[in-house]
KEDOKOL-287113 format. One record per residue (C-alpha): x, y, z; residue in three letters; chain. Coordinates in Angstrom, 3 decimals, always signed. Layout:
<sites>
+----------+----------+----------+---------+--------+
:       c1 :       c2 :       c3 : tordren : martor :
+----------+----------+----------+---------+--------+
:        X :        Y :        Z :     ALA :      A :
...
+----------+----------+----------+---------+--------+
</sites>
This chain:
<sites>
+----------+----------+----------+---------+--------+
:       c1 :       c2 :       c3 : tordren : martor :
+----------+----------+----------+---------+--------+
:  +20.230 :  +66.203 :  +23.306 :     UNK :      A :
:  +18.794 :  +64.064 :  +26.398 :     UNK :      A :
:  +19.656 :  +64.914 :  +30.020 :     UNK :      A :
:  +18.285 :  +63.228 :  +32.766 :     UNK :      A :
:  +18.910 :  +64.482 :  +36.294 :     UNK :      A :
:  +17.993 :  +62.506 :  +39.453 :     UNK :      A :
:  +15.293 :  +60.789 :  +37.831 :     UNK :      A :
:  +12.956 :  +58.382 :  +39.968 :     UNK :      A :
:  +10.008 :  +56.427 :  +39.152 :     UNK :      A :
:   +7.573 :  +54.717 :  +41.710 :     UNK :      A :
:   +4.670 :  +52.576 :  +41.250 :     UNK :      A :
:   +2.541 :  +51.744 :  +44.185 :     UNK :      A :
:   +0.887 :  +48.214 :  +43.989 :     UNK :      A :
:   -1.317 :  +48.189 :  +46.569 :     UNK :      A :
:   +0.374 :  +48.766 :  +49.967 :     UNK :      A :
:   +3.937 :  +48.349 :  +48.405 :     UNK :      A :
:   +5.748 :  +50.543 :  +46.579 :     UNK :      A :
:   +8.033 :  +49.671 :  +43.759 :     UNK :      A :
:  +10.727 :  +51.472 :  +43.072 :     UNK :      A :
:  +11.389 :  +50.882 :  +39.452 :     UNK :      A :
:  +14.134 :  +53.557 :  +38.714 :     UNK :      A :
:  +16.695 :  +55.345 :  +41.287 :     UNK :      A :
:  +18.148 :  +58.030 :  +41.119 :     UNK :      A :
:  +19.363 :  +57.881 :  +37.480 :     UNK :      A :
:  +21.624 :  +60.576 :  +35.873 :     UNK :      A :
:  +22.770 :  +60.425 :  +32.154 :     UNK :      A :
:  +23.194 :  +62.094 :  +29.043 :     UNK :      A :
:  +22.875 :  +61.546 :  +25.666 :     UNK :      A :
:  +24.344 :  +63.529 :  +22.965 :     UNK :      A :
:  +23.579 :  +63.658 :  +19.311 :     UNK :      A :
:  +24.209 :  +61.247 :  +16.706 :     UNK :      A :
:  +24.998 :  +58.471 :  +19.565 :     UNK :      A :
:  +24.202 :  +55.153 :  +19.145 :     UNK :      A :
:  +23.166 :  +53.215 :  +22.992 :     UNK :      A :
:  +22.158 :  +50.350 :  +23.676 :     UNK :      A :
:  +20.011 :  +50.266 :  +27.276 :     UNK :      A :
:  +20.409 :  +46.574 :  +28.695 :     UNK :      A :
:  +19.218 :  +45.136 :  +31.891 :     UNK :      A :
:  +17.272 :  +41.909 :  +33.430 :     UNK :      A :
:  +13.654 :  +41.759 :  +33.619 :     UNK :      A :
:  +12.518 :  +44.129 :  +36.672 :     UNK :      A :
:  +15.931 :  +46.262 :  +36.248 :     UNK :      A :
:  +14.115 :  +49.225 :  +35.097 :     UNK :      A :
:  +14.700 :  +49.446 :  +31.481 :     UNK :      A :
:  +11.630 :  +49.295 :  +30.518 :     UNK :      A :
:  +10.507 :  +52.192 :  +32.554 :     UNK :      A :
:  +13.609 :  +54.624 :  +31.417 :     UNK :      A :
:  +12.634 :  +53.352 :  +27.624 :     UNK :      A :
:   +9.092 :  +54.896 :  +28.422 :     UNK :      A :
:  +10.542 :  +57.545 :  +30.337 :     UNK :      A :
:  +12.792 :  +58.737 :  +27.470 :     UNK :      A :
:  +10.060 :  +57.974 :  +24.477 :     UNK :      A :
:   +7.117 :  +60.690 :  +27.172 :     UNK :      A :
:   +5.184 :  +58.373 :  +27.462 :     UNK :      A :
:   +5.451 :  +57.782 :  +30.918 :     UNK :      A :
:   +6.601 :  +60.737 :  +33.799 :     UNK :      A :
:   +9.380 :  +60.440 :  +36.337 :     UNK :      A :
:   +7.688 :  +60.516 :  +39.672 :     UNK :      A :
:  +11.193 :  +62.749 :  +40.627 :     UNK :      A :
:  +13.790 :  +64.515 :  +39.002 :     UNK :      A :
:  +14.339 :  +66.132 :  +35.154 :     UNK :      A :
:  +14.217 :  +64.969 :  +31.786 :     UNK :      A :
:  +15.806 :  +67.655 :  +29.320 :     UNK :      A :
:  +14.787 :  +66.825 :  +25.581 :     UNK :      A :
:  +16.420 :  +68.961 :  +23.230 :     UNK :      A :
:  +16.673 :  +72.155 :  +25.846 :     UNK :      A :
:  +12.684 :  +71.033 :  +26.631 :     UNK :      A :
:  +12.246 :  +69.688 :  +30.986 :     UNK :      A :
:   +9.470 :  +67.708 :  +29.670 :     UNK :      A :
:   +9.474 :  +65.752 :  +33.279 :     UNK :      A :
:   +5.839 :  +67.486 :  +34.161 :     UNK :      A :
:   +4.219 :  +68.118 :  +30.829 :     UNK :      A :
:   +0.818 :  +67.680 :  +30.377 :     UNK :      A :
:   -0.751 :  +64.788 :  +28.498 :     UNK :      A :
:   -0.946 :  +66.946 :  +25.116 :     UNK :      A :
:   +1.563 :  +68.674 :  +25.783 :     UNK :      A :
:   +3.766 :  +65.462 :  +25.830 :     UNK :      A :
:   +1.918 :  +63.660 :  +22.763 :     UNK :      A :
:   +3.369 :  +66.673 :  +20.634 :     UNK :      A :
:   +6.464 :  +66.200 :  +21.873 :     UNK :      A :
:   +6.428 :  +62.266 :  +20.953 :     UNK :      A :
:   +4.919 :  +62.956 :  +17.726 :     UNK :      A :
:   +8.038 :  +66.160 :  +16.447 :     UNK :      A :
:  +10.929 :  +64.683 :  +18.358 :     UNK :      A :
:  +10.320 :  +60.369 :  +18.427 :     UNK :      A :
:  +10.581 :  +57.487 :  +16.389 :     UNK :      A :
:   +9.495 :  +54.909 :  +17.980 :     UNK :      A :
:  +10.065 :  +50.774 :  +16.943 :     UNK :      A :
:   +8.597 :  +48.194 :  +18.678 :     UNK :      A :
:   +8.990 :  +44.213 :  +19.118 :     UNK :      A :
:   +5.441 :  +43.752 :  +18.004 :     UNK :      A :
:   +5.359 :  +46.541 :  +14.896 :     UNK :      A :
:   +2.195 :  +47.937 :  +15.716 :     UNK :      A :
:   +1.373 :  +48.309 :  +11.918 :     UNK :      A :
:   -2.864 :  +48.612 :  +11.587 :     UNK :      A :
:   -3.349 :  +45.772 :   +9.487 :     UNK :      A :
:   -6.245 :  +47.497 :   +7.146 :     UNK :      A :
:   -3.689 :  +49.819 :   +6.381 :     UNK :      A :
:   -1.105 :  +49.858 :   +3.087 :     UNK :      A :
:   +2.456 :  +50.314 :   +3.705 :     UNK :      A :
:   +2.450 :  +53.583 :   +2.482 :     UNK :      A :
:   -0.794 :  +54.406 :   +4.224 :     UNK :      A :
:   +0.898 :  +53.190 :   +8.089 :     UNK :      A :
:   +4.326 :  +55.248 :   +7.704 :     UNK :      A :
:   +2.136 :  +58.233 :   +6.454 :     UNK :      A :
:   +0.535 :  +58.245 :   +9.797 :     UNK :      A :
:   +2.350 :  +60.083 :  +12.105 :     UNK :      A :
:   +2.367 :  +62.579 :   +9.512 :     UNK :      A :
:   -1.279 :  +63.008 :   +9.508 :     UNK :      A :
:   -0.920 :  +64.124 :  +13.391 :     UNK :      A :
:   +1.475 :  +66.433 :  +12.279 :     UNK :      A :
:   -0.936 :  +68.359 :  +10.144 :     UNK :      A :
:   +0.689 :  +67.487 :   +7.071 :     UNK :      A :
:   -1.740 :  +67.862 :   +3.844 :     UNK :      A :
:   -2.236 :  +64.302 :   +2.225 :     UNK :      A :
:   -0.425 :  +64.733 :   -1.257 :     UNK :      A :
:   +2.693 :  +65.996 :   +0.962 :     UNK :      A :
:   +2.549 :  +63.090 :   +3.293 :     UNK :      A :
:   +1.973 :  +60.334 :   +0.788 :     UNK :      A :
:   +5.072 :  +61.880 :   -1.349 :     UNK :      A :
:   +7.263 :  +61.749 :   +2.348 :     UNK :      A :
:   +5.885 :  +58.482 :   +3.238 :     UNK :      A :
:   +7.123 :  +56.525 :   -0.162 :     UNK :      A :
:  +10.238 :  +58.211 :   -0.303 :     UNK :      A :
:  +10.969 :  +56.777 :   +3.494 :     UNK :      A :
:  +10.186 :  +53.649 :   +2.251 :     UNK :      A :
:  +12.023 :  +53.489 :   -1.001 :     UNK :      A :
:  +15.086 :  +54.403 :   +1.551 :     UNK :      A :
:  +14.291 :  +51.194 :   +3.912 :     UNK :      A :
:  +14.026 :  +49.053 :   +0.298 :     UNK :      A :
:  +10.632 :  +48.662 :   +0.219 :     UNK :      A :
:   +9.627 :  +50.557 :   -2.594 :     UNK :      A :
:   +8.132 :  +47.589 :   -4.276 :     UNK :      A :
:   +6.002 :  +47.244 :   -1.222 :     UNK :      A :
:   +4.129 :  +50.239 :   -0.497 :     UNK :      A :
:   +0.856 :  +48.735 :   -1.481 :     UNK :      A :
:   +1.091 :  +46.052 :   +0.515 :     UNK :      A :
:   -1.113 :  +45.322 :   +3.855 :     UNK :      A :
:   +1.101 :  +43.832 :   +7.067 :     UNK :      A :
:   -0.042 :  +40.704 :   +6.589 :     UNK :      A :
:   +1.056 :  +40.678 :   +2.758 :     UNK :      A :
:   +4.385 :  +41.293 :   +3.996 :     UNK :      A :
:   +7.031 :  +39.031 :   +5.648 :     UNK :      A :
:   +8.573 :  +39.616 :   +9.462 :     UNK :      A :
:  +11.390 :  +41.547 :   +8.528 :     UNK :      A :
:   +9.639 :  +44.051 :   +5.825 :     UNK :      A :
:   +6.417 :  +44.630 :   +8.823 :     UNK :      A :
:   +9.748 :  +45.663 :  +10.495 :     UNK :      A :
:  +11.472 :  +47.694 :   +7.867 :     UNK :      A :
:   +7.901 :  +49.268 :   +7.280 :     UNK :      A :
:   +7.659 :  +50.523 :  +11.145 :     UNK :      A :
:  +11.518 :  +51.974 :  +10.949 :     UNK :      A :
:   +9.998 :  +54.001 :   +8.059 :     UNK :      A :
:   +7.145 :  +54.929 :  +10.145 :     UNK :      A :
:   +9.297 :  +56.248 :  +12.773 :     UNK :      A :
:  +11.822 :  +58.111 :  +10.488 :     UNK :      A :
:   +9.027 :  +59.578 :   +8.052 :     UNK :      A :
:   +8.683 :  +62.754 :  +11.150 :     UNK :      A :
:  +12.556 :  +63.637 :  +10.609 :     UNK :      A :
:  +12.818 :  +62.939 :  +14.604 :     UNK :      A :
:  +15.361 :  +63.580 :  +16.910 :     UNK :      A :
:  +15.359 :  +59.990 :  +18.855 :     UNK :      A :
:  +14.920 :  +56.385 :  +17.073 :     UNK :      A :
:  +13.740 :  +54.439 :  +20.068 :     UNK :      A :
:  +13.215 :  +50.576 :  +19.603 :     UNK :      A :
:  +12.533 :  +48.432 :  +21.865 :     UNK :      A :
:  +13.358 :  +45.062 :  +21.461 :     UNK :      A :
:  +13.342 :  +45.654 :  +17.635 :     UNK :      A :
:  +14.671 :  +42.329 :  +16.462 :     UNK :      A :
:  +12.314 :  +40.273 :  +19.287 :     UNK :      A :
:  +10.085 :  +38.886 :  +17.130 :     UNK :      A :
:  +12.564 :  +37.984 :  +14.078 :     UNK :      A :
:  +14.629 :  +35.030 :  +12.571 :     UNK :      A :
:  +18.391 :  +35.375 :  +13.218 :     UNK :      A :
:  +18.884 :  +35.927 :   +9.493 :     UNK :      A :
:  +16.121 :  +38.791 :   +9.323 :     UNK :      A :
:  +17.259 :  +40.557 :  +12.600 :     UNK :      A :
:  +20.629 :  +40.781 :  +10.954 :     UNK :      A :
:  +19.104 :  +42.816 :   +8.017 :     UNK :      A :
:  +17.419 :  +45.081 :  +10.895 :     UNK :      A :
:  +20.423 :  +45.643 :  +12.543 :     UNK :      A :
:  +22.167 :  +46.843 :   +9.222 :     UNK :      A :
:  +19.281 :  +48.764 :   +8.866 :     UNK :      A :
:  +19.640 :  +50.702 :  +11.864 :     UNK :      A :
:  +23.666 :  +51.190 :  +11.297 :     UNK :      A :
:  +22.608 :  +52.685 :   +8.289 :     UNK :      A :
:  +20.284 :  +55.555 :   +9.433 :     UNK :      A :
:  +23.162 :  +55.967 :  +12.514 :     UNK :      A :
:  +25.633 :  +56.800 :   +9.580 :     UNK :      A :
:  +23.385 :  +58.975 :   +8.431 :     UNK :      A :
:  +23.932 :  +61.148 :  +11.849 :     UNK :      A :
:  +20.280 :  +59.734 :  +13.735 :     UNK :      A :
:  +20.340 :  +59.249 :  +17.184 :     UNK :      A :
:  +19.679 :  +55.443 :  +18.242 :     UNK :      A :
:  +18.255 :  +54.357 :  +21.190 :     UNK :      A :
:  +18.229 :  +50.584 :  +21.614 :     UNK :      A :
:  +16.762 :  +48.734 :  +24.752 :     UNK :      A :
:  +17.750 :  +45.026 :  +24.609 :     UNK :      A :
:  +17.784 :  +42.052 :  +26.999 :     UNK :      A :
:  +20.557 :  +40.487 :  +23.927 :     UNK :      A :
:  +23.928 :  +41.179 :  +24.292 :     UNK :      A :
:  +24.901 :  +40.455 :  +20.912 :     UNK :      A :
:  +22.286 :  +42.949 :  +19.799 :     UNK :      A :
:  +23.499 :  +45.481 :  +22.213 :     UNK :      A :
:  +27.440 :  +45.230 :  +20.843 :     UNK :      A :
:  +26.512 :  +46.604 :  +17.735 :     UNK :      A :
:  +25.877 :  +50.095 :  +19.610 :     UNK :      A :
:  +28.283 :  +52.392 :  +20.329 :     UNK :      A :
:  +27.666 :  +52.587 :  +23.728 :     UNK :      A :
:  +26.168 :  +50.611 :  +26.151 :     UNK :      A :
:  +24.400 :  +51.161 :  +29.671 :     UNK :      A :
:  +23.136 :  +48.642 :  +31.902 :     UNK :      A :
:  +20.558 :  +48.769 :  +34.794 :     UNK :      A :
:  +20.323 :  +46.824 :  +38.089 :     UNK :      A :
:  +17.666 :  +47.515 :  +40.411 :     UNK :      A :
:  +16.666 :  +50.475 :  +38.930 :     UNK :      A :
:  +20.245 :  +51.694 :  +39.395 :     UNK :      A :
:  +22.688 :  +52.720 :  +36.615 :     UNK :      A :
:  +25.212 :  +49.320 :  +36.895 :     UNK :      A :
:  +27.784 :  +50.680 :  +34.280 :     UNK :      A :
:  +28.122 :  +53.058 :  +31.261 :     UNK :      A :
:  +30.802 :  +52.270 :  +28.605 :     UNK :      A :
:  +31.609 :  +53.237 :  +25.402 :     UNK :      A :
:  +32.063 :  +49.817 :  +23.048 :     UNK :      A :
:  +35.266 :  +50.306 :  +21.417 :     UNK :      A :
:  +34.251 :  +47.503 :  +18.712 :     UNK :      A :
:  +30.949 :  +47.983 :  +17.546 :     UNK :      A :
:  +29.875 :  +44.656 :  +15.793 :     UNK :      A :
:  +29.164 :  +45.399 :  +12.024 :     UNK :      A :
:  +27.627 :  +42.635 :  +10.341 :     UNK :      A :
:  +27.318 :  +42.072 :   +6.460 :     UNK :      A :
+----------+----------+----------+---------+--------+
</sites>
């Protein structure tokens, strides 16, 4: 599903250059679930916005579902996001006029869906993240953990290839990250492909497989033998 080939990034700041990724080869196949850990200034970040196109590599290939996608154009690569990526974020990035129902059916709308269709799609995402009691609701009528369950649904309601979260449970209670993290289990069972960039190493035992970064530089690649499942 994901191949990356010799991929590079570099930011110039000024008269320096920073070299935030190396060199980095990797692939991802589907239905895996990885966890992407590293220190601040490791490069995680960038390979998170790397993999999610919203960023280029300055060198090398990204190979998305048979797509190089390393030199797309702008459009060309908001397309891309919009078929093939769910994305959750730390923050939720829910528009707060906005019903539940009316923020997952968003991504929907950019997909040219009709409104009937993408209302229908949007409800039954969020009847599968138990929130079906909710989908009137504005953000701020809702606690941490359902603005969270509400932006999963958002990023599943596009069928896409790649959930992508970054730092999903940043921003939550212990007891409401837990619930998250079930959540995600859940739609990995159900044969999505889970991408989870995480400074936490408890959060990142619960994946499959886990890669950390150093200096922009691949430090390890394992498979977790014992995923933590939590109840």
């Amino acid at each position: 599903m994901i191949e990356i080939r010799e991929l590079s990034k570099n930011y110039q700041v000024g008269t320096e250059t920073i070299r935030a990724l190396r060199s980095v080869s990797l692939s991802i196949n589907k239905n895996e679930y990885v966890a992407i850990m590293g220190p601040s200034g490791s490069g995680k970040s960038t390979l998170m916005n790397i993999l999610g196109c919203l960023d280029t590599p300055s060198n090398g290939d990204y190979i998305l579902n048979s797509t190089n996608v390393s030199q797309l154009e702008d459009d060309q690569l908001a397309e891309i996001r919009n078929k093939e990526i769910g994305f959750v974020f730390q923050t939720f990035n829910l528009l707060p006029r906005y019903s539940a129902l009316e923020n997952v059916a968003l991504p929907l709308i950019y997909a040219g869906s009709n409104k009937v269709d993408r209302l229908t799609k949007a409800e039954e995402v969020l009847v599968n993240v138990g929130l079906g009691d909710r989908v009137a609701h504005k953000p701020n009528e809702l606690s941490g953990g359902q603005r969270q369950r509400v932006a999963v649904a958002r990023a599943m309601v596009n069928s896409p290839s790649i959930i992508l979260a970054d730092e999903p449970t940043g921003n939550l209670d212990s007891k409401t990250s837990l619930d998250i993290l079930n959540l995600f289990n859940e739609i990995h069972q159900k044969g999505n492909t889970i991408i989870l960039v995480t400074h936490e190493e408890e959060i990142a035992l619960q994946a499959h497989r886990i890669i950390r970064l150093k200096d922009g530089r691949i430090e390890s690649d394992e498979i977790n033998p014992n995923p933590i499942k939590y109840n």
